[in-house]
Phi, psi and omega in degrees: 000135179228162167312355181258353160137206184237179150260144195224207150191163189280036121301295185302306171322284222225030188244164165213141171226163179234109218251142171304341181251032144078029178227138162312157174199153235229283162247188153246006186276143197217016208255344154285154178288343202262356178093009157082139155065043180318140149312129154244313190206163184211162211033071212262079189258354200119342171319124182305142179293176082311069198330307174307316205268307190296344176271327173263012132333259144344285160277025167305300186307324190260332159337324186277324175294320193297347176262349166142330207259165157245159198282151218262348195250354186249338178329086178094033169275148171295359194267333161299126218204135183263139179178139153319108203255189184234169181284351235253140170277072192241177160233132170210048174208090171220143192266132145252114179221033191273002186246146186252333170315114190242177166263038182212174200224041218277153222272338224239328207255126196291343229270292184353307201242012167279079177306317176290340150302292172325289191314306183267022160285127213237081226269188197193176165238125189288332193327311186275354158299309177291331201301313169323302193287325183306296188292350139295344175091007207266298204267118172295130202330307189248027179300147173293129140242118180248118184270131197217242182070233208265226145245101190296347183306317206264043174254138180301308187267025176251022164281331155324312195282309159308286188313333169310296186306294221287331188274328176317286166171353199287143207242343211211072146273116155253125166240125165276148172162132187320332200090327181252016139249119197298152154244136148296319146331264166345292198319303248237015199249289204266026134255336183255016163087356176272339193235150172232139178228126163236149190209112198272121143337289199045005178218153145279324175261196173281331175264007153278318193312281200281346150300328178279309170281328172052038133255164166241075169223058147333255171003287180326289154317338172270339183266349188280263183349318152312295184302303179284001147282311188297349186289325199310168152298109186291005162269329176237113171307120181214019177222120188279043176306123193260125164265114180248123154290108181277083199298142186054046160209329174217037215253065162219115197329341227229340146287323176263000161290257194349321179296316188282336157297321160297327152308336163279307172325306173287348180074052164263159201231343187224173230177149179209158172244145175213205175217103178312124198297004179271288216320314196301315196314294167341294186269035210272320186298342192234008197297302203302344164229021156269086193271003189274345159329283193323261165008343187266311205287326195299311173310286190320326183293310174297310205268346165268351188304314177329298194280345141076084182208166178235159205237148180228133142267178179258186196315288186309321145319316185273357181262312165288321159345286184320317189289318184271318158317004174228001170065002171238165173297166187235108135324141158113157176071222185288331169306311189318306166305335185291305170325255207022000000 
């Protein structure tokens, strides 16, 4: 600890997530030696908190950084940062992530063939928790909220649950999500500028589209995706068709050209790349030679800088990057977690 403040980090401060195994959770980060994904609470359905009790929790946890330490579960996470941090009990980082159902079936996602997962997932309606952090003032305005899990669009309560946030005030929504159930919600998210939606593609045509996903709704997704660019606010580009590489299924120069002519075409201006994640495990030992990987993600850059697209890689991409420009495996961090 020094005069200029201590280290924390802004999960541990001001964060919560409403975790798919029906639990609190302080982060998701899990990439550290102390394990990661401090407990607030467990067998967790939808019930109003005890705002008092889940804060003082929290700052139980953060005590240890102000006196100099780290909390025994954050030890050598990446995510700690020395800064002035503040005393005050709010959220303004929270993950939703409570449901596992999705309508799509890709071929790349562990959660899909995870029986055990399905099965002890408990699905819950979040609406009357957030309405609580709202009419208390608990969740802040300008807070990160990112929605992921399972596909929240085909949940009964999440036009509810969005229009709440959206009405409330919150400006900084991030959504995962198939694409093939439209929302108005989202549209009306993406004209005022509060939402960001990315939604993986992984193909240009319709018959990789459907090797990977093993639905037929190509079309759909593409028309949702049209209707949700004409939606944006025309000051903020805020909607993202995403590419995972699949080796041997969708690992083609001539695939992934298309896909970035289609995405211009509908008039999305960002795009992200990414690298399926069994695959990076499997091979986690070898990254370093796979260069026709690396080669891929390097062709997406070029064909989209052509297509006037702004290109994000994601974890696993930005990671093989790394690896071949430094020409080795890189240990520690986020890789570990992938081994994993």
């Amino acid at each position: 600890m020094t005069n200029n403040g201590f280290i924390s980090c802004s999960w541990l401060e001001h964060g919560i997530i409403f975790d798919h195994e029906n639990i609190l959770r302080v982060c998701c980060s899990q990439c550290n030696e102390g394990g990661g994904r401090p407990v607030l609470r467990g067998n967790y359905c939808g019930e109003i908190l005890d705002w008092d009790k889940i804060f003082q929790q929290k700052r139980e946890m953060r005590k240890v950084h102000r006196r100099g330490g780290i909390f025994d579960k954050c030890r050598g996470c990446i995510l700690l940062k020395e800064r002035q941090w503040d005393d005050e009990d709010y959220i303004d980082m929270l993950l939703l992530t409570h449901w596992i159902n999705c309508n799509c079936k890709c071929i790349y996602c562990p959660a899909v063939r995870d029986e055990d997962l399905k099965k002890n997932n408990r699905h819950y309606n979040i609406v009357p928790v957030l309405t609580d952090m709202c009419n208390k003032n608990i969740l802040r305005k300008n807070a990160y909220i990112s929605i992921a899990g399972g596909e929240s669009t085909i949940y009964p309560e999440f036009e509810d649950m969005l229009h709440l946030l959206l009405d409330y005030g919150c400006d900084n929504i991030l959504l995962n999500s198939s694409g093939i159930k439209y929302s108005p919600a989202v549209a009306k998210g993406l004209s005022e500028g509060k939402l960001q939606i990315t939604v993986s593609v992984d193909a240009g045509t319709r018959e990789t589209y459907e090797k990977i996903k093993l639905v037929k709704t190509y079309e759909t997704v593409s028309g949702n995706l049209a209707k949700y660019a004409a939606a944006q606010n025309e000051d903020k580009d805020r909607v993202c068709s995403k590419y995972i590489i699949v080796p041997g299924v969708n690992d083609r120069e001539a695939e992934i050209e298309k896909w970035l002519e289609n995405t211009a075409d509908i008039g999305i201006k960002e795009v992200s790349i990414d690298i399926d994640l069994r695959w990076i495990q499997q091979n986690f030992e070898q990254l370093s030679h796979y260069r026709r990987i690396y080669e891929l993600t390097a062709f997406t850059k070029k064909i989209a800088e052509r297509e006037n697209l702004r290109l994000r890689y994601d974890e696993r991409a930005a990671i093989m990057r790394k690896i071949h420009r430094k020409g080795k495996n890189i240990l520690g961090g986020t890789l570990c977690k992938i081994k994993g």
